[in-house]
N, C-alpha and C positions, 0 to 999 in steps of 0.2 A: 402097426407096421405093415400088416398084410393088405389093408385100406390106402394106406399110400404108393405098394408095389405096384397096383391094380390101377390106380389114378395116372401113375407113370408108364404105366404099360397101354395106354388107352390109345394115345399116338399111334404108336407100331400096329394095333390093331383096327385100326381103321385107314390104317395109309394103303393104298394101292401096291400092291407087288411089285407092277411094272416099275414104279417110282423108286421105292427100295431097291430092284435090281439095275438100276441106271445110275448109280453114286459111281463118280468116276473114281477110281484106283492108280494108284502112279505103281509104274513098273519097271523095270532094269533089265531087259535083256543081255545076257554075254555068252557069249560062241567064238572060237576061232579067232580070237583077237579083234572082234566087235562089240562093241558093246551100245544098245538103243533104248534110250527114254520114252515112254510112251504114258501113256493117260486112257485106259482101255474102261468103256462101258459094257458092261453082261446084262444082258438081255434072260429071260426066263424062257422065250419063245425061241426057236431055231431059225433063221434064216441065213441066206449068205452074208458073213460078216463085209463090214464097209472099214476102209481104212482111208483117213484123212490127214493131207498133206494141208499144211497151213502157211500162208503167203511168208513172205520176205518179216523178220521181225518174229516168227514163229508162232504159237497157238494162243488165238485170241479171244474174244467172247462171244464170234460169230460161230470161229471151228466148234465152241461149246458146246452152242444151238442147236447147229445143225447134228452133233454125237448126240444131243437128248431127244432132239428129236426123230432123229433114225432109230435110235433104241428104244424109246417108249413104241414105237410099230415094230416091235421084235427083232431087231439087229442088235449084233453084239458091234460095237464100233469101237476105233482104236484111232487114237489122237498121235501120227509122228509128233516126239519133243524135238531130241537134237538124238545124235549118232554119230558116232567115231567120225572123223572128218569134216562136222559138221561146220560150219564157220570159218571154214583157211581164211587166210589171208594173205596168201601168195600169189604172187602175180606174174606170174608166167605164161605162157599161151596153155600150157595143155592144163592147166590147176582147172580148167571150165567140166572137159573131160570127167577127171578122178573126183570130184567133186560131182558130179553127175553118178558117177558110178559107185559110190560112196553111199548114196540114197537108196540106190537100187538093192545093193546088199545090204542095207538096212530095213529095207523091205521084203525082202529074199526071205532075213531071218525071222522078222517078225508073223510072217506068211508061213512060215515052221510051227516056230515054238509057241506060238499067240493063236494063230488060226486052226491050228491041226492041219495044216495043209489043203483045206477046201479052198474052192473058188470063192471069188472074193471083186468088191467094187473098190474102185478108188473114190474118192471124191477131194480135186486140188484146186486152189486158187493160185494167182500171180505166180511166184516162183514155184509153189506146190503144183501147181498145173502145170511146169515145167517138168518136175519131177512125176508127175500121174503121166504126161505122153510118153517120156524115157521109157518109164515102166510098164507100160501099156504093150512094148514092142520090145519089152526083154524077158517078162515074165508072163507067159500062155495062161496060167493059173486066175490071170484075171479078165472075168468076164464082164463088167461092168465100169465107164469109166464117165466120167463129167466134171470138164473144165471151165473154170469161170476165170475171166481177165489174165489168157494166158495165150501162147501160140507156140510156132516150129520156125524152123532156120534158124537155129541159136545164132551161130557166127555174126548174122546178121541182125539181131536182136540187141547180141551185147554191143555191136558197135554201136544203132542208131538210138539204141534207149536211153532218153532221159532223166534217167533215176541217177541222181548226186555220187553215188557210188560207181553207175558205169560211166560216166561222164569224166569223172576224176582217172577214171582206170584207162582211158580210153588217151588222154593228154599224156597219161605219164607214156603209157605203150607206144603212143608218136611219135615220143622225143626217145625213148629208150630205143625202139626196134628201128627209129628213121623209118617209118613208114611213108610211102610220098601221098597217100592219100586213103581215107577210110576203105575204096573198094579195095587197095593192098591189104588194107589190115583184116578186109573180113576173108579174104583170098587165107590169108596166113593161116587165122582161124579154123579154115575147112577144114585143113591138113591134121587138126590137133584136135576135132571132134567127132569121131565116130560114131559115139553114141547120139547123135542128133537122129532124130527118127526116119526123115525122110530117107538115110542111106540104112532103113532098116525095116523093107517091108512086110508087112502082115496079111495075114487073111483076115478081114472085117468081119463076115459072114456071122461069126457065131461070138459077136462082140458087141454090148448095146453103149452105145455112146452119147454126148450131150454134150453141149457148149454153149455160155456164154459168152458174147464179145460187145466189149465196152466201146462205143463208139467213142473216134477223138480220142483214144489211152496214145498216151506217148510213155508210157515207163515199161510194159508190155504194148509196143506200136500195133496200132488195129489193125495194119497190114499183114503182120505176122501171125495175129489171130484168124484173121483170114487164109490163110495159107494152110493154120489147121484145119481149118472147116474144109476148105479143098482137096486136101488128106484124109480125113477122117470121113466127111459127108455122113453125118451126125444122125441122129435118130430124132434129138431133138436140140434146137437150135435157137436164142433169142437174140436179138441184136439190142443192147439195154444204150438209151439216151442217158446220159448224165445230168445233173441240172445247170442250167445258164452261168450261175454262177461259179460253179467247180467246172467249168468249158473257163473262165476268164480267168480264176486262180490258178489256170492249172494240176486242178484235183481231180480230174475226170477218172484215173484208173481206183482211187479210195472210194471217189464218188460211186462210181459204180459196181463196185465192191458193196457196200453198204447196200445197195437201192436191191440186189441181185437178193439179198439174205430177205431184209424188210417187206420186198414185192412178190416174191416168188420162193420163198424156200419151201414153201408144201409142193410146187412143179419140183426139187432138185427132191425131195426127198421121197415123193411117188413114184418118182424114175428111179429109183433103187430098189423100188417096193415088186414091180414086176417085170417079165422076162419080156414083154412084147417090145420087138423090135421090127422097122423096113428090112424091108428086102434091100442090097446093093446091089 
């Protein structure tokens, strides 16, 4: 028996720490009448924890990647699932809003009970990269942030983007609200988004930041991702071409999604790794 304990035990004893201590964990945050799903890696080593938002569709096998791989270089990372609020399906003007702010306080708490309260990086894609800029200029706590296929001027985002979802939202809101034409409807919009970053400035200075932008994305339009890089004036910046073919299908914002992780995730995960940052 004790030959076989020894035979079984042989694994654990030659696996790497680091590996052991990166087995993701599912976890249940509840406070205050929130409650956040999350999928957190522990690290053995100390460094500032990374918390990552995962596009539209929620955590995929790319968010995975990128959590193993921040953690095997000493970070403890933490996967948003979902959280109180997370999915409405209401369609009202301000549901953009509390929806928005919804994320935040499910960041707020996780940045609590999950982090101890230390400084912290984000890392967001598509609509998580929505939700990483929101956050970025509601919670000072975070000093590191890096957005892939994502931008600002919501109002103006949800009208022109052609994801199935805001294109349907956008027809019915025409005929409901009688809007006489899209710049009414993003006019409407402004009124009913506060949390939009631009009416929420910050001091950059002691903030290190990154961005990708998909060239050609029409579901996050490239103009809008532009408009954060004009906002933010990034530390580090790549403008990613998609391939000819997802230009002609239509796939350029997946497309380059994809190409960002495949190409370059040792650049997004080295930018977490240290503090240097430009000057602004």
């Amino acid at each position: 028996m004790s030959i076989i304990l020894s035979i079984l035990t042989l694994p654990l004893l030659f696996s790497s720490p680091k590996k052991l201590a990166c087995e993701p964990q599912q976890k249940t945050l509840r406070k205050k009448g929130i409650e956040v799903k999350i999928e957190s890696y522990q690290s053995f080593v100390s460094g500032d924890p990374i918390v990552i938002f995962p596009p539209t569709g929620g955590k995929n096998k790319l968010d995975q990647l990128y959590a193993k791989g921040l953690c095997s270089k000493g970070r403890k990372v933490v996967i948003m699932e979902e959280w109180t609020g997370y999915g409405t399906k209401k369609t009202d003007l301000g549901v953009h809003n509390r929806y928005y702010r919804n994320a935040v306080n499910a960041l707020k708490l996780v940045h609590k009970e999950e982090l101890a309260g230390k400084e912290f990086g984000v890392l967001g894609t598509s609509l998580g990269g929505i939700f990483t800029a929101i956050s970025l200029h509601q919670i000072p706590q975070i000093n590191k942030a890096f957005i892939i296929a994502s931008g600002i001027d919501l109002p103006e985002m949800i009208v022109t983007s052609r994801h199935n979802d805001m294109k349907d939202l956008k027809t019915f809101r025409l005929k409901t609200y009688k809007f006489s034409s899209e710049r009414e409807y993003i006019k409407a919009l402004r009124k009913e988004i506060p949390l939009e970053p631009t009416n929420n400035p910050i001091d950059f200075k002691s903030k290190k930041l990154g961005q990708y932008i998909i060239a050609g994305d029409q579901i996050v339009p490239e103009r809008n991702q532009i408009k954060l890089n004009d906002l933010w004036k990034p530390d580090l910046v790549r403008k990613l071409e998609p391939s000819l073919i997802s230009k002609l299908n239509g796939k350029t914002h997946k497309s380059g999604i994809i190409k960002a992780y495949f190409h370059y995730s040792n650049e997004v995960i080295n930018f977490f790794l240290t503090d240097k940052k430009r000057k602004r």
